[in-house]
Structure formats: C-alpha cells, structure tokens
Backbone as a printed PyTorch tensor [residue, N CA C, xyz], in Angstrom:
tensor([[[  2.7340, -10.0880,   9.7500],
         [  3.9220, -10.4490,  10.4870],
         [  4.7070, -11.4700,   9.6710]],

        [[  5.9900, -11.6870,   9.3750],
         [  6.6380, -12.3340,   8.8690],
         [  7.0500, -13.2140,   9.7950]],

        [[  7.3460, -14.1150,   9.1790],
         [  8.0100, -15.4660,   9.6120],
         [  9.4370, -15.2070,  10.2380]],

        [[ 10.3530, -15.0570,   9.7830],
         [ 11.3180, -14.0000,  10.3720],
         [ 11.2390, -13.3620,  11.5340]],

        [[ 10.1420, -12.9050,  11.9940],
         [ 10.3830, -12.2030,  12.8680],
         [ 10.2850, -12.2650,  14.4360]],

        [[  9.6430, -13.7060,  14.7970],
         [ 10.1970, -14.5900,  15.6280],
         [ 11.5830, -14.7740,  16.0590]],

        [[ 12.0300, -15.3150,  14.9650],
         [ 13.8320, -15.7380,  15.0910],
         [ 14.7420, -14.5010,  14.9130]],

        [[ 14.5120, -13.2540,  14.5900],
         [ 14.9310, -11.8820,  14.7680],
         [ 14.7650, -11.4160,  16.5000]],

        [[ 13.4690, -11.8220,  16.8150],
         [ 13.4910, -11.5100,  18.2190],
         [ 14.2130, -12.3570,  18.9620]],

        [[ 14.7050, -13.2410,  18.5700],
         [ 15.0950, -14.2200,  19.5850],
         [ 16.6110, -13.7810,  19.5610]],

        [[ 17.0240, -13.1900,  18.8640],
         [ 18.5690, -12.4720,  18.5650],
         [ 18.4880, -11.2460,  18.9880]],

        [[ 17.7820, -10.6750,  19.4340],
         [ 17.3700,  -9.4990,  19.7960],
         [ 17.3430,  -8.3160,  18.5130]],

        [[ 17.0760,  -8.9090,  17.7910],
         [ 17.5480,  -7.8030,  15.9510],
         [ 15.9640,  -7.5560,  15.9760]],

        [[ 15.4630,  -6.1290,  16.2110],
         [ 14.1100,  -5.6880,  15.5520],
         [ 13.9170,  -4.4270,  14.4920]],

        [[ 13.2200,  -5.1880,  13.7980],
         [ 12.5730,  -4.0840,  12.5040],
         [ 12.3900,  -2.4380,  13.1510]],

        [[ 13.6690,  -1.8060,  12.6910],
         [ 13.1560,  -0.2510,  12.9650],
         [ 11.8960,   0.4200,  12.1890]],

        [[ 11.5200,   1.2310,  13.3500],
         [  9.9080,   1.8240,  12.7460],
         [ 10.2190,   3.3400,  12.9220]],

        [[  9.8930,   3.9220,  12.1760],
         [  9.3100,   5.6430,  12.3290],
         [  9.0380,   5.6280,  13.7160]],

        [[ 10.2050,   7.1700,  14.4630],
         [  9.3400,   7.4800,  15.9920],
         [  8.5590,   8.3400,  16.0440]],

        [[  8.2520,   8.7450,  15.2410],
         [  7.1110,   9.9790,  14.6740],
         [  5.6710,   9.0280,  15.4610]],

        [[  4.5530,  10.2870,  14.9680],
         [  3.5620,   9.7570,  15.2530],
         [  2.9380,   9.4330,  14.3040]],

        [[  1.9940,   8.0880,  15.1810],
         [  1.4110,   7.1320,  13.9180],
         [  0.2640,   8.3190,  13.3710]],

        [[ -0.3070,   8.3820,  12.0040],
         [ -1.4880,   8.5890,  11.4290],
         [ -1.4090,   7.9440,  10.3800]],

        [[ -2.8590,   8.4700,   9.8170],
         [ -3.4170,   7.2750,   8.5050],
         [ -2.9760,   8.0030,   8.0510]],

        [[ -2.5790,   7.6700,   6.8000],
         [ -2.3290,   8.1630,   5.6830],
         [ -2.6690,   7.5740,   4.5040]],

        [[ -3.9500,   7.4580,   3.1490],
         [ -4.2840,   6.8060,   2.4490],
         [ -3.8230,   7.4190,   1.4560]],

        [[ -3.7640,   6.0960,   0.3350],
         [ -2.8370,   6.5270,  -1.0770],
         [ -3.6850,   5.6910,  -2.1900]],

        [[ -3.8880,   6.7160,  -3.1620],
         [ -4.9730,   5.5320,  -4.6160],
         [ -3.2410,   5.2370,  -5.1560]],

        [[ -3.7840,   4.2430,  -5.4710],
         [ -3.6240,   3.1460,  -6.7120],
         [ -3.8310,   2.8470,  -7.9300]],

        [[ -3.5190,   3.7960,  -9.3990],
         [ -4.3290,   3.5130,  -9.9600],
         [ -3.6360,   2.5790, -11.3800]],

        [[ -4.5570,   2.2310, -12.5440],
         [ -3.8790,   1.3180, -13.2240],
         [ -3.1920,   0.0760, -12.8890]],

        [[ -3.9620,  -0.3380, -11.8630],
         [ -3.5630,  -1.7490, -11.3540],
         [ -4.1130,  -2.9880, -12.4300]],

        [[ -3.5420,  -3.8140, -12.0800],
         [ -3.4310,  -5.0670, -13.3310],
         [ -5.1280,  -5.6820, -12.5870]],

        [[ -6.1090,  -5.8600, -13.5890],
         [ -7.1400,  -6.5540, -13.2290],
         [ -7.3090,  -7.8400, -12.5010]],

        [[ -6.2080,  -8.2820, -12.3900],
         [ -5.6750,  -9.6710, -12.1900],
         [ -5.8240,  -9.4790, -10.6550]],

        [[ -4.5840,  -8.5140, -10.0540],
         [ -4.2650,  -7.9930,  -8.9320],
         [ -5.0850,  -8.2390,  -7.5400]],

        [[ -4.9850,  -9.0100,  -6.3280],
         [ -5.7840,  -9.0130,  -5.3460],
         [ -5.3150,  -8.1870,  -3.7620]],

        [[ -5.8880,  -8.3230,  -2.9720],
         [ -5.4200,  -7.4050,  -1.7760],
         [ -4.3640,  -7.6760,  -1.2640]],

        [[ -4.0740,  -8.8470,  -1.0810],
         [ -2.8330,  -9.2620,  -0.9680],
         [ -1.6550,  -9.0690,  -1.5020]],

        [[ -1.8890,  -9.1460,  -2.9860],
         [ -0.4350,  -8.6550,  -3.5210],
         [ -0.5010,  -7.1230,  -3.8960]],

        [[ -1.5550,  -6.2140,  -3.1650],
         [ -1.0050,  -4.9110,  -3.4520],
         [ -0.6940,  -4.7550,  -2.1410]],

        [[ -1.1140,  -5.2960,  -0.7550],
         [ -0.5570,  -5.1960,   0.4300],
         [  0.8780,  -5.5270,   0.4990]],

        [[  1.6190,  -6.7000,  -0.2090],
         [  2.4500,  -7.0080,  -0.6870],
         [  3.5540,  -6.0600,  -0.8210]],

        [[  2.9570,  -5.4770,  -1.8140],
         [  3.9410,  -4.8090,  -2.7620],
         [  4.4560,  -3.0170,  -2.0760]],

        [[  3.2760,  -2.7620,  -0.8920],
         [  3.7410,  -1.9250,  -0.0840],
         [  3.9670,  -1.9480,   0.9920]],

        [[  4.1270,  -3.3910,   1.6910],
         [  4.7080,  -3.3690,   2.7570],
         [  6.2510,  -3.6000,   2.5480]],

        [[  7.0570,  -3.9400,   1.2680],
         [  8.2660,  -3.6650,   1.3760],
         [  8.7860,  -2.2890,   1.7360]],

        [[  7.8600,  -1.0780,   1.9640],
         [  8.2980,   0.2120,   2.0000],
         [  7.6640,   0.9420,   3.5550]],

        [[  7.1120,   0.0410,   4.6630],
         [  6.6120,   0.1480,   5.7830],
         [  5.1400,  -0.3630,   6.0820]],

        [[  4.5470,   0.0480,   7.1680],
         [  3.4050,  -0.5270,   7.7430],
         [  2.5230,  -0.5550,   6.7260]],

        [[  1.6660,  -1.3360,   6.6390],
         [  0.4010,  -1.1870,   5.7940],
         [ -0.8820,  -1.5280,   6.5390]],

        [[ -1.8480,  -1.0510,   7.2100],
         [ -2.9840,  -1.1100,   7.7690],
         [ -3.9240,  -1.5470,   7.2860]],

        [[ -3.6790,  -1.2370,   6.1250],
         [ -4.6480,  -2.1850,   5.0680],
         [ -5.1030,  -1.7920,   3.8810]],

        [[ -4.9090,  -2.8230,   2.6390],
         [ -5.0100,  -2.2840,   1.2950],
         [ -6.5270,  -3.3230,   0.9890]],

        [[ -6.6380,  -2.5900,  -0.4640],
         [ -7.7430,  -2.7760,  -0.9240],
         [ -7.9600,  -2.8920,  -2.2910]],

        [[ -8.2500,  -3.3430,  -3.2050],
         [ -8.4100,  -3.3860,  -4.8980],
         [ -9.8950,  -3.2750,  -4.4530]],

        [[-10.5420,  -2.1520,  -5.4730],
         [-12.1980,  -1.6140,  -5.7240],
         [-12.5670,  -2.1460,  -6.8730]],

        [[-13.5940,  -3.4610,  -6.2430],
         [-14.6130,  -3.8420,  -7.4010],
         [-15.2070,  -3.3620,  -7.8830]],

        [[-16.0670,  -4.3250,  -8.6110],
         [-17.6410,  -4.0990,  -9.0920],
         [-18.6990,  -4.6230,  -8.3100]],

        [[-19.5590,  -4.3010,  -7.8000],
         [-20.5990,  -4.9440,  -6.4980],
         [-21.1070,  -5.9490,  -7.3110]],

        [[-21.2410,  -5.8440,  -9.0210],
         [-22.0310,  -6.6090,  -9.2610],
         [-21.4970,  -7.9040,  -9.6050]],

        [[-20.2090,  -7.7810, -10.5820],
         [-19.8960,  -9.0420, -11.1280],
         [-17.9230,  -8.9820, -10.1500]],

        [[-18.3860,  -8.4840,  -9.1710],
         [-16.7690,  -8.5600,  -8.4300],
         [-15.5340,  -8.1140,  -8.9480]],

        [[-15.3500,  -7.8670, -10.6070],
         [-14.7390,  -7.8280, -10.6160],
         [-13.3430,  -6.5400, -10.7090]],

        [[-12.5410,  -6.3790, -10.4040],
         [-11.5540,  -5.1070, -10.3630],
         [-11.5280,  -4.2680, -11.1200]],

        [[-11.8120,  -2.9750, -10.3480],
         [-12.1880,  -1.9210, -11.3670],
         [-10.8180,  -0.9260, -11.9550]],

        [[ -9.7990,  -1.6550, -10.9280],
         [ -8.3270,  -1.3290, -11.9230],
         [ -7.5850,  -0.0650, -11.4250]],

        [[ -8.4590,   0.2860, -10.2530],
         [ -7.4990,   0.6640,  -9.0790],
         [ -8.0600,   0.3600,  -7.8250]],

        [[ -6.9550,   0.9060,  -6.2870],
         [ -7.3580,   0.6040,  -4.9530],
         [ -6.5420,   1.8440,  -4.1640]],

        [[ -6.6430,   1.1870,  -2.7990],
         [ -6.0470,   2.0150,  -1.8540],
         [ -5.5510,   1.5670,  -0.9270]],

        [[ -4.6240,   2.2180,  -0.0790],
         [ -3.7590,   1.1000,   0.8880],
         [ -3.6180,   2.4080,   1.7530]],

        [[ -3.5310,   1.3700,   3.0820],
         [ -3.8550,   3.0070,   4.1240],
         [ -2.1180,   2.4630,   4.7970]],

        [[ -1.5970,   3.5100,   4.9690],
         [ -0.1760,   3.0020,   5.8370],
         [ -0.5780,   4.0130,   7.2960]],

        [[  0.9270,   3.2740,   8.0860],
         [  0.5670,   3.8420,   9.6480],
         [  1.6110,   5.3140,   9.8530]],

        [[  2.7840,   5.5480,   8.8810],
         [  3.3960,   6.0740,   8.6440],
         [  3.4950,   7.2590,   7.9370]],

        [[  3.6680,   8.0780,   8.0410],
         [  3.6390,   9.3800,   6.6360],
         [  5.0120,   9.6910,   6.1400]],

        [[  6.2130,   8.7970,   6.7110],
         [  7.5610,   9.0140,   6.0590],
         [  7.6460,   7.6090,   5.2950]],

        [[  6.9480,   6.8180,   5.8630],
         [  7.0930,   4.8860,   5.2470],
         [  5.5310,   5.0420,   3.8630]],

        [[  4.9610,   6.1190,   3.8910],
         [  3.7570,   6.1310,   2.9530],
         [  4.8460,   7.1970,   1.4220]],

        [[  5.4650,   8.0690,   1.7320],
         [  5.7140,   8.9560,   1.3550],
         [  7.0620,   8.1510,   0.3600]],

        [[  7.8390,   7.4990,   1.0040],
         [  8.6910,   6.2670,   0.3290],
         [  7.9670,   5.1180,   0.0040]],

        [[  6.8650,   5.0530,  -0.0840],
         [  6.0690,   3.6960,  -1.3270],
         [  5.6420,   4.4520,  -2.2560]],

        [[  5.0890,   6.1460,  -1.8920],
         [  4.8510,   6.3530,  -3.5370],
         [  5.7350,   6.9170,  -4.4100]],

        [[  6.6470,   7.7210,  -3.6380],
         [  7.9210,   7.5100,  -4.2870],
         [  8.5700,   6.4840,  -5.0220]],

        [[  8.6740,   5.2420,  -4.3230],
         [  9.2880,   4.3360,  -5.0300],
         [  8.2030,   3.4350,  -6.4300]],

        [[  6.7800,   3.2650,  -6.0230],
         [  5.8240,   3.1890,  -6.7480],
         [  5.4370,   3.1440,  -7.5860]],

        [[  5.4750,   5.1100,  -7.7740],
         [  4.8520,   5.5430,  -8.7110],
         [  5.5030,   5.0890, -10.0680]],

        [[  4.7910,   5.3240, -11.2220],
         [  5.3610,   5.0010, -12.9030],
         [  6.2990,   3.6420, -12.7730]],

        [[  5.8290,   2.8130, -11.7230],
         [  7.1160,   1.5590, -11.8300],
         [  5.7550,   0.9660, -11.8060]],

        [[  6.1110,  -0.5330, -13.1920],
         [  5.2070,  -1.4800, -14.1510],
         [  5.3740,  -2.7940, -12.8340]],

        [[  3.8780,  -2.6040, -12.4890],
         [  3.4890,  -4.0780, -11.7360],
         [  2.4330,  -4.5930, -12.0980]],

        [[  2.6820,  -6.4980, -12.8230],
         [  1.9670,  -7.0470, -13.4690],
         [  1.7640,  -6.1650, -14.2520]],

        [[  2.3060,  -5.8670, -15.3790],
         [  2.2830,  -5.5940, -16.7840],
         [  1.5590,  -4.4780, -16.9430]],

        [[  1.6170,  -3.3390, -15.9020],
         [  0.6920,  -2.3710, -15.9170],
         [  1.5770,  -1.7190, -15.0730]],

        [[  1.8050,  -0.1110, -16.1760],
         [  2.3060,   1.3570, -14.9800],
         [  1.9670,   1.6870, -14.0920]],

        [[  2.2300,   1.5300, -13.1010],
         [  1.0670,   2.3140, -11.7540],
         [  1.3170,   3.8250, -11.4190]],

        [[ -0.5000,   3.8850, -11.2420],
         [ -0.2820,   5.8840, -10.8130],
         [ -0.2020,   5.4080,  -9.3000]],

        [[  0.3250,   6.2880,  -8.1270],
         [  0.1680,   6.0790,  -7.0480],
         [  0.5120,   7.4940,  -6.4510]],

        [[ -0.4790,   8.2310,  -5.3100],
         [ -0.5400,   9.3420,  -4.7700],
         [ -1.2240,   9.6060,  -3.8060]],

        [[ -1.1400,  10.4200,  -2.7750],
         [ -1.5430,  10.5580,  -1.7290],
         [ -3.6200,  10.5460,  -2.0560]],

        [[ -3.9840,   9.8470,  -1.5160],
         [ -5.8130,   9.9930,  -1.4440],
         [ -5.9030,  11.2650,  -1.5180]],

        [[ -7.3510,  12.1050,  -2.1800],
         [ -7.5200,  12.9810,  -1.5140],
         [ -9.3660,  12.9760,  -0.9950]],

        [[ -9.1030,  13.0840,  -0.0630],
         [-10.2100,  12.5330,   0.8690],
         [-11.4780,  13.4200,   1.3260]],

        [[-12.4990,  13.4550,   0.3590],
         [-13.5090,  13.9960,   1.0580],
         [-13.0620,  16.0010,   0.3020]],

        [[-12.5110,  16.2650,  -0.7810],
         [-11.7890,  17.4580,  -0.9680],
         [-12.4820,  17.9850,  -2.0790]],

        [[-13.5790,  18.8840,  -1.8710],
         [-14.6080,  19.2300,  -3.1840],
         [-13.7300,  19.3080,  -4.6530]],

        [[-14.3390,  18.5310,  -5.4400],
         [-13.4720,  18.8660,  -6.7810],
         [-14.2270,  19.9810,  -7.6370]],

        [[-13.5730,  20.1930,  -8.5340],
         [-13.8870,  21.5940,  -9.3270],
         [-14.6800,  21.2060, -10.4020]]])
C-alpha cells in the first residue's frame, strides 16, 4: 500500500483495477542482478499492477541469489503489461528475461 493512498481516498481519487477476474498468474524472472532482493523486484512490478508476491531463488546453502525469481500478480492484463514492458529492459546492470511461468508442464 502506498503512502498516497490514504490522502487519494480522502479526495475520493482511487487506483483503477482490472474488472476481470482475479487469478494467479506467475512469471520467471530471469538474469536478475545478484545483488537484487524481493523487494526491489516486487518494486519494479508493481509499477505495472498487483503483485501478490515476488521472490528472488537462492541457494539453501550459502543464501545466496541464484540470478533469477518469480512474482505472482492478481491480474492477467496488469501481468501481461509487466512482461511486456520488462522483458530485454536492463535492471541493475543486467537484461532481464521475463515470461509467463510454466508450471508443472512436462519438458521434452
């Protein structure tokens, strides 16, 4: 929730949302900057709608980022415009791949 959005309600001005229906929709991440924490990839896609919750994938052992993640949005038109806007655009000094998950989908 932003700070903002208190004093938006109090003007009666609210953040339009998709009237569609909500589902998950998860998206990898990949080539993320090692640096990178959940926060600033939650960050970086909630300028483009809901985010339910993102994630950078460690290492169990020494923690540290294995240089991609995933971010689940509530939207499939607000998910569909972050990887659009996203994809091949350099955050923290690194191209990002970004595309719909594919979840549980036997590979070849």
């Amino acid at each position: 929730m932003s700070i903002l959005s208190p004093l938006l309600a109090l003007f009666g001005i609210r953040k339009k949302t998709p009237t569609g229906p909500q589902e998950r929709i998860e998206i990898y991440v990949g080539n993320l900057s090692y640096d990178m924490t959940d926060e600033q990839l939650e960050k970086a896609f909630a300028k483009y709608g809901t985010v339910r919750r993102a994630r950078v994938i460690t290492n169990r052992f020494n923690h540290k980022s294995k240089g991609f993640g995933f971010v689940e949005m509530v939207y499939r038109v607000e998910a569909e415009k972050a990887i659009k806007a996203l994809h091949d655009k350099t955050v923290m000094g690194r191209k990002l791949r970004v595309n719909e998950a594919r979840n549980g989908k036997p590979r070849r």
